[in-house]
C-alpha positions as CSV (number, residue, x, y, z in Angstrom):
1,X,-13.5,3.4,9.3
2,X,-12.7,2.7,12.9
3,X,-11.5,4.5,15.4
4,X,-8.4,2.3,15.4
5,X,-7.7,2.8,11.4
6,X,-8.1,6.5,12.4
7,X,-5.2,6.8,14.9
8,X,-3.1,4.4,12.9
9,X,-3.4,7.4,10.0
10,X,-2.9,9.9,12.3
11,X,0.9,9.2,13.3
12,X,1.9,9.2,9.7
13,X,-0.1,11.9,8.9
14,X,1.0,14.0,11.9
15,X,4.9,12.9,10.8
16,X,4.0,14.4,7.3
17,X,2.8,17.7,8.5
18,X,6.3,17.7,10.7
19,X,8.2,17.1,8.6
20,X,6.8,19.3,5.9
21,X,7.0,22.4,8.5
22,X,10.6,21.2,9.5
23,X,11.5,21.6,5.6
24,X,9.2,24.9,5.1
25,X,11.1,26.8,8.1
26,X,14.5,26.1,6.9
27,X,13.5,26.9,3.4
28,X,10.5,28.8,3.1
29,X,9.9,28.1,0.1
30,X,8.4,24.6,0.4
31,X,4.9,26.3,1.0
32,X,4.9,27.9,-1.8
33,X,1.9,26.5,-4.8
34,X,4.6,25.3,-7.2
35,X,6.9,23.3,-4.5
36,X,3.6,21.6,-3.0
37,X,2.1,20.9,-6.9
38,X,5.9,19.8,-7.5
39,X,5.4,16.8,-4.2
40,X,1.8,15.9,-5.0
41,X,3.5,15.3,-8.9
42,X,6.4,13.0,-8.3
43,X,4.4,11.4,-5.6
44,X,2.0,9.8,-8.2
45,X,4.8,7.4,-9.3
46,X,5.4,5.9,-5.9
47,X,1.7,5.7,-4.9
48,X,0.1,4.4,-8.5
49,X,2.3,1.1,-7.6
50,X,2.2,1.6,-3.8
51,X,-1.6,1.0,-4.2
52,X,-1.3,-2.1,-5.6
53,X,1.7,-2.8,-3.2
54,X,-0.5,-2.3,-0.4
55,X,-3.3,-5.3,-1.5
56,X,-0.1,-7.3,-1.7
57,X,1.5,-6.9,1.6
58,X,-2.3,-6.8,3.1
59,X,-2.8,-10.3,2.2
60,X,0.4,-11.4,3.7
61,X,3.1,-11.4,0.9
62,X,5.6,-9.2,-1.1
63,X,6.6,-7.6,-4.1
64,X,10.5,-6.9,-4.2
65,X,10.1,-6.7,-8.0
66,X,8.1,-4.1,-8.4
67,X,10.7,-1.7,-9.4
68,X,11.9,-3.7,-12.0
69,X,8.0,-3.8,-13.4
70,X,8.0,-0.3,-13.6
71,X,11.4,-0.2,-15.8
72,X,10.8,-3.0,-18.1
73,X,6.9,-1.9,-18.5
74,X,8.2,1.4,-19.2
75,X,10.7,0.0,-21.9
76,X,7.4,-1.5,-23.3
77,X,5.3,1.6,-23.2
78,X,8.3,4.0,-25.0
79,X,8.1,0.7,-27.3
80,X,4.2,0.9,-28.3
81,X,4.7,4.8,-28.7
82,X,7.9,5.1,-30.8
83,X,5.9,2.7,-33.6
84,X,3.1,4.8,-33.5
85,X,0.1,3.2,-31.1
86,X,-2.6,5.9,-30.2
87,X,-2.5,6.5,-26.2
88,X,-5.6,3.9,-25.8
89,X,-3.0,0.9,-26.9
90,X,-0.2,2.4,-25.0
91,X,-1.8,2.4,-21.8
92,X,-3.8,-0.7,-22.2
93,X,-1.0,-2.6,-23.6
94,X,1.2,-1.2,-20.7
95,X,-1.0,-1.9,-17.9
96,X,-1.7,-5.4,-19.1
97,X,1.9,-6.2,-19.7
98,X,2.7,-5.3,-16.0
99,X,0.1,-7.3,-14.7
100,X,1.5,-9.7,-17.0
101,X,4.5,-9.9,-14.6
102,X,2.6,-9.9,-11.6
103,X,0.6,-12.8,-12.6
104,X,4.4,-14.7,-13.1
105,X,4.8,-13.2,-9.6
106,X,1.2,-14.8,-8.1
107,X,1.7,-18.0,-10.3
108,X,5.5,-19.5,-9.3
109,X,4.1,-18.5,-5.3
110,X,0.6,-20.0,-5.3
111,X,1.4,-22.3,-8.1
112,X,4.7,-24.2,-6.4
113,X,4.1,-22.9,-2.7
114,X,7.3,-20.5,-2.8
115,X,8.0,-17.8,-0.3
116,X,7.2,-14.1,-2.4
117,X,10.1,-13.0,-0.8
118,X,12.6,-15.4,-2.7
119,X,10.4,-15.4,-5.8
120,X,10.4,-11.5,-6.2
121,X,14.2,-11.0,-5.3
122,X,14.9,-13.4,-7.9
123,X,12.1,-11.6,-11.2
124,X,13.3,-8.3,-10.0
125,X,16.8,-9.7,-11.4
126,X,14.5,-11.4,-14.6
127,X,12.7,-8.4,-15.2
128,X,15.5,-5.7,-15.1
129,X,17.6,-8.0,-17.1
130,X,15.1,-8.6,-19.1
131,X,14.4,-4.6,-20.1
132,X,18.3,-4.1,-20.6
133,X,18.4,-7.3,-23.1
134,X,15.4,-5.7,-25.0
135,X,16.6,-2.4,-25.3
136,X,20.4,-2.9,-25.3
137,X,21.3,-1.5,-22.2
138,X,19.5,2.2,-23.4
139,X,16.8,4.5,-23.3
140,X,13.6,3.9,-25.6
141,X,13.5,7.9,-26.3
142,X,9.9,9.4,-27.5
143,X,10.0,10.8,-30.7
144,X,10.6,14.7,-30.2
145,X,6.8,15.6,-31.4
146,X,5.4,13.5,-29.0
147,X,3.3,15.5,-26.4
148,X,0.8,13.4,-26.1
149,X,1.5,12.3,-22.8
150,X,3.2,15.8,-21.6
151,X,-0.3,16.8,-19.5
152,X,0.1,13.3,-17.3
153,X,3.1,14.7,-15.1
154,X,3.7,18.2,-16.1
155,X,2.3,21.3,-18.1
156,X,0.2,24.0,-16.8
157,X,-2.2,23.3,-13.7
158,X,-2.5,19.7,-11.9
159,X,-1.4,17.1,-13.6
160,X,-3.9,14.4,-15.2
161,X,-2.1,12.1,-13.1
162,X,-2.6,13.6,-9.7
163,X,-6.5,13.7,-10.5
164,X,-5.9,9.7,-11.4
165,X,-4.1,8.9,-8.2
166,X,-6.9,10.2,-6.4
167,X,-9.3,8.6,-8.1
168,X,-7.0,5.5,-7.4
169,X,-7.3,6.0,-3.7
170,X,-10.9,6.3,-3.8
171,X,-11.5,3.4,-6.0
172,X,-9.2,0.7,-4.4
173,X,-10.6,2.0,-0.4
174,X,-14.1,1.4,-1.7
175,X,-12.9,-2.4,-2.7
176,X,-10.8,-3.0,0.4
177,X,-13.6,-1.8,2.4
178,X,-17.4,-2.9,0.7
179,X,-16.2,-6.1,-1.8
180,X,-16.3,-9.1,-1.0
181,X,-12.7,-9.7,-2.3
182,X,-11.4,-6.5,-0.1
183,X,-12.6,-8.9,2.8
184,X,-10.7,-12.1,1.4
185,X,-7.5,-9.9,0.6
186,X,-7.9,-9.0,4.5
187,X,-9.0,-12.7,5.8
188,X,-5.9,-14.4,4.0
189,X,-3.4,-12.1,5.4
190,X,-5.2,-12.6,8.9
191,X,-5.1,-15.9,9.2
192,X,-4.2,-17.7,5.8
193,X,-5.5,-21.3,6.8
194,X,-8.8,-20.1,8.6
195,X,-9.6,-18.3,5.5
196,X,-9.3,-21.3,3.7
197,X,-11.3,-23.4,6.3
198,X,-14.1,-20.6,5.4
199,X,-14.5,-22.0,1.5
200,X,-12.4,-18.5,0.3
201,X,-10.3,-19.8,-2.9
202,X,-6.8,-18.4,-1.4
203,X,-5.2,-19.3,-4.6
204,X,-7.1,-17.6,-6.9
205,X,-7.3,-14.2,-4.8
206,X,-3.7,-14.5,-4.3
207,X,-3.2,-14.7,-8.2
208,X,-5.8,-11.6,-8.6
209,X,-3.9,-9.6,-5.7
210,X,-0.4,-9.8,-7.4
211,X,-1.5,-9.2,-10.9
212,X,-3.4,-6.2,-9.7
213,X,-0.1,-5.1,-8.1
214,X,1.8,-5.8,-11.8
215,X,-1.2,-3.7,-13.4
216,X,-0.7,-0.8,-11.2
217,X,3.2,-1.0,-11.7
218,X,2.2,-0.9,-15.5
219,X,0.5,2.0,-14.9
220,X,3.5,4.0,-12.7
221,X,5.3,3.0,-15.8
222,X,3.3,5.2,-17.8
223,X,3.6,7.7,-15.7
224,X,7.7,7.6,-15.3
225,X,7.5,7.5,-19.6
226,X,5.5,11.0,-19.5
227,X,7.9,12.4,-17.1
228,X,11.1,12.1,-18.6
229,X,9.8,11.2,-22.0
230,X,11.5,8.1,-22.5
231,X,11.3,4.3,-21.3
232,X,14.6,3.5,-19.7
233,X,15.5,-0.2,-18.4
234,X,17.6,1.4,-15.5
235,X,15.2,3.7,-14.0
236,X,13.2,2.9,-10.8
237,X,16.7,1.7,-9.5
238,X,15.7,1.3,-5.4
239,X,12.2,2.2,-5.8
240,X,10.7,-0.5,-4.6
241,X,12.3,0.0,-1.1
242,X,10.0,3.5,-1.2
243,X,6.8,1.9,-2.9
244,X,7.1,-1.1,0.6
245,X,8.7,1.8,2.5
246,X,5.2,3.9,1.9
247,X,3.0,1.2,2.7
248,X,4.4,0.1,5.9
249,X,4.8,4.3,7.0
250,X,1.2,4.5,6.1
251,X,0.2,1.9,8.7
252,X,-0.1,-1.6,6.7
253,X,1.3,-4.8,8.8
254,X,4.2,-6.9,6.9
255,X,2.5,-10.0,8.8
256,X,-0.1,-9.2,6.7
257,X,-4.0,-8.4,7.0
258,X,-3.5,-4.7,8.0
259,X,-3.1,-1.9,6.0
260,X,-5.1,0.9,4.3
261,X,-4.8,2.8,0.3
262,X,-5.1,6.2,2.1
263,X,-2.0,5.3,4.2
264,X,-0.1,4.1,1.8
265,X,-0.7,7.7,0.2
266,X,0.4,9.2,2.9
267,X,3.5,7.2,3.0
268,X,4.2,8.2,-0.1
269,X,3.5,11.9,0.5
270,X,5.9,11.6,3.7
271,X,8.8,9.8,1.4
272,X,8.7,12.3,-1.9
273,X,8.2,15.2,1.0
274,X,11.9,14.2,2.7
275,X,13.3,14.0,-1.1
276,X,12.4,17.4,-2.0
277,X,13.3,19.0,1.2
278,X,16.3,17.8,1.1
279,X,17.4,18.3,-2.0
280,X,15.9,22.2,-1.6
281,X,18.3,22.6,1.4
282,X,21.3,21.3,-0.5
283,X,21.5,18.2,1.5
284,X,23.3,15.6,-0.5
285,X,21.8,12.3,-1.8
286,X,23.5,10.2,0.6
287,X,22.3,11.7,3.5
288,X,18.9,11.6,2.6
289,X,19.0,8.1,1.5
290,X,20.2,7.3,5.4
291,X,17.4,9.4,6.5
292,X,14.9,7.6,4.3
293,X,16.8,4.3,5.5
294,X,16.3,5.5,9.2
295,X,12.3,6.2,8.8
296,X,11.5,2.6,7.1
297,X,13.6,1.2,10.6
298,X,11.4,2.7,12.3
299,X,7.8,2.3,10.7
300,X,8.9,-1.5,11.0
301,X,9.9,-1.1,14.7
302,X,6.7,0.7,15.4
303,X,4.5,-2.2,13.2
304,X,6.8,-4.9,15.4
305,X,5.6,-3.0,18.7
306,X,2.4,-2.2,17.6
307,X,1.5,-6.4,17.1
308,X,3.0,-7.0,20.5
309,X,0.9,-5.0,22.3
310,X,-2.0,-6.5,20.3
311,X,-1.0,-9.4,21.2
């Protein structure tokens, strides 16, 4: 890693430790083992789909749909368990139904040359529409037996999914970093049309980027099914402004061809940090939803000032 990936880690880390101590000395209780295991738990949402988020906006484009992903693919995952599919089929199935939607994503921009921006605003409306069709405007409960899926986001010690969002982090910074489509994913959001000028099939890693970024969403799916037992075509309302908001904290360029999985993380660590503390010290929701409004402002301000002086 370079020295310059280092310090662009370092102000968002620095800003989480802040902020965490901020939140610890008016309540004291945030460093306790069950608050911390409490943040690294709901983080695992945000980050699963901020991973893939983050090979997205790295190669120049956007996701606004992601949210909706993660409510209809949990619709679909509630679906699979209610008529009985081992965990195997429910997790496959899941994760290949929300790269499913990422590949519609990839496919109307690549395919007919659209801006991601338009294209997403307009599936996150198809795919959240889509899940309340389905399911009627409800919830897809679990049946009341079914703790199956219990140990992924709760029960006694850390989480299953904690130990796979890690693993997530590790796996993805190994691509970005030593494949040869980590380099493409960075070369296209570089400099789109050199990249091409260089033989790399822009298309098709495009198409591989944004299904990646469904598959992960698939997966966060999963994860918001185990938490509140139950696959709900309203849930996720918002989040994708946290899963962008995280990547762009954590150090990734929306111009595209900057960005790192580890600061993504972090950006989701910083995000579900301010939620808890806030909510600890009784501040209401719509205060901290102007103080998470305020912090995207100013990772974007900071990424605009940052290019300037690069340039």
């Amino acid at each position: 890693m370079s020295i310059r990936s280092i310090l662009t880690l370092l102000g968002p880390f620095l800003a989480l430790v802040v902020v965490y101590c901020i939140f610890g000395a008016m309540k004291p209780a945030m460093f306790t083992s069950d608050v911390a295991l409490n943040v690294l738990t709901q983080t695992v949402i945000v980050a699963t789909a901020a991973i893939g988020m983050t090979l997205i906006i790295i190669s120049g484009g956007i996701d606004l749909s992601v949210g909706s992903i993660i409510a209809m693919a949990s619709v679909a995952a509630a679906t699979l368990v209610t008529e009985g599919y081992p965990p195997l089929i429910v997790f496959g199935g899941t994760i290949a139904f929300g790269a499913l939607c990422g590949i519609v994503n990839g496919g109307l921009t690549v395919g007919l040359r659209l801006m991601p921006f338009i294209v997403t605003l307009g599936t996150m409306q198809i795919f959240r529409g889509g899940a309340k069709v389905y399911s009627h405007g409800t919830p897809v409960n679990l049946p009341f037996d079914t703790t199956t899926y219990k140990a992924w986001m709760g029960g006694s010690g850390l989480p299953y999914g904690v130990w796979m969002m890690a693993a997530l982090v590790i796996i993805m910074t190994l691509v970005l970093r030593f494949t040869r489509f980590g380099r493409y994913v960075y070369a296209i959001g570089s400099n789109e049309n050199t990249a091409t000028l260089c033989g790399v099939n822009v298309g098709r890693i495009k198409m591989m980027v944004y299904s990646l970024g469904g598959a992960l969403a698939g997966l966060s799916a999963v994860m918001v099914m185990a938490k509140t037992n139950q696959g709900d075509p309203t849930t996720a309302m918002g989040m994708e402004l946290n899963i962008i908001a995280a990547v762009v904290i954590g150090g990734a360029s929306l111009s595209g061809g900057e960005g790192t999985v580890i600061g993504a993380l972090i950006g989701a660590l910083l995000m579900t940090t301010i939620q808890n503390g806030c909510n600890m010290n009784g501040i209401p929701t719509a205060t901290t939803e102007v103080i998470a409004g305020v912090i995207i402002v100013i990772a974007v301000i900071i990424d605009r000032l940052r290019h300037r002086r690069a340039a």
